[in-house]
N, C-alpha and C positions, 0 to 999 in steps of 0.2 A: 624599410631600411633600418638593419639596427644601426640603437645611436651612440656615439663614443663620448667618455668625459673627458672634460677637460679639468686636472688637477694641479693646484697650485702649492708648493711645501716652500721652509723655509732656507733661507739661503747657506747650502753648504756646497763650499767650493770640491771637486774631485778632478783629477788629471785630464784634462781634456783633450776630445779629439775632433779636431774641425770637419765636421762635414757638411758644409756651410756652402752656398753657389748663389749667385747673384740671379736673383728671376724680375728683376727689373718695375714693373709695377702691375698690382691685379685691377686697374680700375675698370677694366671693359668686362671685368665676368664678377658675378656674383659672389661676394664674401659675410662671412660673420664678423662685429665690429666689436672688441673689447677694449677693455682699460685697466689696465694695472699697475700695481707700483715697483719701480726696479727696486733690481736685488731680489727678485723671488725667480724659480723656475717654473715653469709654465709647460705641461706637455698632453699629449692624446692617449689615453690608455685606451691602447690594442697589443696587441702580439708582437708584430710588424709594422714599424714605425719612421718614415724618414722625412726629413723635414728639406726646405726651401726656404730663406731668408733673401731680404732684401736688401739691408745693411749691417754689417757686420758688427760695425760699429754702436747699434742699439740693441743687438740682441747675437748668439752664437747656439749652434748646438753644443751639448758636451753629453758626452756617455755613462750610464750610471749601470755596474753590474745587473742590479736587480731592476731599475725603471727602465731602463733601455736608454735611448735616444730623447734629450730636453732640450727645450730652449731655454735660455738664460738671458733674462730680462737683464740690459747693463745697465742704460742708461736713458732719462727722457728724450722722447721723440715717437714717430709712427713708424711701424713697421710692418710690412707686408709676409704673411706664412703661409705654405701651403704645405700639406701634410698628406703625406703619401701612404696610402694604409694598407697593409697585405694580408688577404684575405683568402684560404683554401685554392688556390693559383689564380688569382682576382685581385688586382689592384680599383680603389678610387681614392681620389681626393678633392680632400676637404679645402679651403680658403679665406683665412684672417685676416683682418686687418687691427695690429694689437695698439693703440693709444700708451705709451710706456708714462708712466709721470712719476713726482717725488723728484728725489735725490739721487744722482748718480750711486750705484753699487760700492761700498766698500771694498775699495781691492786691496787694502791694507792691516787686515784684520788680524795677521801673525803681532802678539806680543814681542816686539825686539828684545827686552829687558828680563824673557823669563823665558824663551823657547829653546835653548838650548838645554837649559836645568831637564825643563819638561820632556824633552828629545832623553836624553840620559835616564830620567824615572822613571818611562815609562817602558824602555829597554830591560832596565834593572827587574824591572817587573816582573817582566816576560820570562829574562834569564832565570828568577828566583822560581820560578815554577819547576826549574827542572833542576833545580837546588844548584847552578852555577853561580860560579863567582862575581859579584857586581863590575861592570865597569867605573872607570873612573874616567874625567876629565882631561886631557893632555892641551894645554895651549898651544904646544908644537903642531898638533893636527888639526887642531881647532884655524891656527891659520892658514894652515895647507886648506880645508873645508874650506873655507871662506876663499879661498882662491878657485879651489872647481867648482864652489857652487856661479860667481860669476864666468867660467869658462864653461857650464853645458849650457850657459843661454845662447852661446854661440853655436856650440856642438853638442849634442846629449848622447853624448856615449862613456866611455870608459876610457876612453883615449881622450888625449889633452887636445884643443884647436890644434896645437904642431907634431901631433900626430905619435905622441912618445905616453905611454903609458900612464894611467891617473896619479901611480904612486911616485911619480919623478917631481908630483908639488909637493912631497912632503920633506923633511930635513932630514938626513941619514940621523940614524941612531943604532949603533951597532949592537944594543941592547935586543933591539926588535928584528923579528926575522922573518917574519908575515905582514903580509895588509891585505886588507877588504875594504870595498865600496860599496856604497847605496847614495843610488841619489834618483829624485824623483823632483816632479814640475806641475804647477797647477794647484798645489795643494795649497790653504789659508791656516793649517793649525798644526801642533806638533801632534795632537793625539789623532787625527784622520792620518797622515804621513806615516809615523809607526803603526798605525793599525793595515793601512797597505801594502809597509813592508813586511811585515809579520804576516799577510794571505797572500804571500810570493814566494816561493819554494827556496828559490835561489839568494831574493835577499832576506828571510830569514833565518838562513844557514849562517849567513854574514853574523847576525845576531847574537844568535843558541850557537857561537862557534864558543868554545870552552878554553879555548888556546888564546884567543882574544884577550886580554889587558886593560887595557886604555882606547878613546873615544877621543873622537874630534866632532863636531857637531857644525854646520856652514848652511848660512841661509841668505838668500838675497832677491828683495824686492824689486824688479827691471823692468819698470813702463816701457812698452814699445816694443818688447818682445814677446813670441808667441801667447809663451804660458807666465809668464811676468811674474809668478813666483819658484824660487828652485834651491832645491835641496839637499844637502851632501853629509853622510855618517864615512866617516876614516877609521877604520879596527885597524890595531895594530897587538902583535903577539910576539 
């Protein structure tokens, strides 16, 4: 039988997407027994990868373009995994039993004091490549931001929880006669967050738009909800 490894890297938060199911406990069949410390990911290199947790609450899958399907070590405690591996139209699976320990995972890891700067620099960046004009700063949008980024923890769309379009939080200014949104959930930094709106067609057009002006920039930390961190860029033109 060939054998699968198991890789461990360092902790970098990406948009997550639950595919997480309660398999209750492996005690009656045969498992492998590890220990590792939270905050790292933990997964099986194969092709075809999907996982089974036991409590959500000490471990999650999340998706990684190029690794696929991981677990994400959260928090200490034990947890049950079973790994479902697909093979030339062949399924088997594997069976862990993971010992989590240390310190609960930093879920706090965005700079409050500098991520907006860094959100704007790293745009400017991108813009200067294609010899466009910098954006600037707007604190008008800046608090509109800050109001949709705590409104997609409830909704994550383009439209507001009451169902009126993203741009109805920002404050008229007859100056401007465009807006654009980006907003995105899951992410821990400002340079991972623009580096996935920039390999998104749509948000960054938002971006590299040339008609764009002024930035609003909205970030908020929400234990208790899905993706507990959420994101919002405001162009205005």
């Amino acid at each position: 039988m060939r054998r699968f490894l198991i890789f461990l890297v360092a902790l970098l938060v990406s948009t997550t997407i639950n595919l997480t199911a309660n398999i209750g406990s492996a005690a009656d069949d045969s498992y492998q027994e590890l220990t590792y410390d939270a905050g790292i990911y933990w997964y099986v290199i194969a092709d075809d990868v999907t996982y089974q947790i036991s409590d959500t609450k000490i471990a999650t899958v999340e998706f990684d373009k190029e690794k696929g399907n991981r677990i994400r070590l959260k928090r200490p405690g034990d947890v049950f995994i079973t790994a479902t591996i697909r093979q030339n139209g062949m399924a088997h699976t594997q069976k862990y039993l993971l010992h989590v320990v240390g310190h609960p995972a930093d879920e706090t890891a965005v700079d409050l004091s500098t991520y907006r700067q860094e959100v704007l620099d790293l745009v400017n960046i991108e813009r200067a490549k294609e010899n466009l004009k910098p954006l600037i700063l707007s604190d008008r949008l800046n608090d509109a931001a800050m109001v949709r980024a705590r409104e997609i923890s409830k909704k994550f769309a383009h439209e507001r929880p009451n169902n009126t379009p993203f741009h109805t939080a920002i404050k008229k200014n007859p100056n401007f006669r465009m807006s654009g949104e980006n907003i995105a959930a899951g992410i821990t930094s400002a340079e991972e967050v623009v580096r996935q709106w920039m390999e998104s067609p749509g948000h960054r057009a938002n971006i590299m738009n040339k008609n764009y002006r002024i930035l609003g920039v909205g970030y908020e930390y929400i234990p208790g909800t899905r993706f507990i961190h959420h994101w919002v860029q405001l162009f205005q033109g």
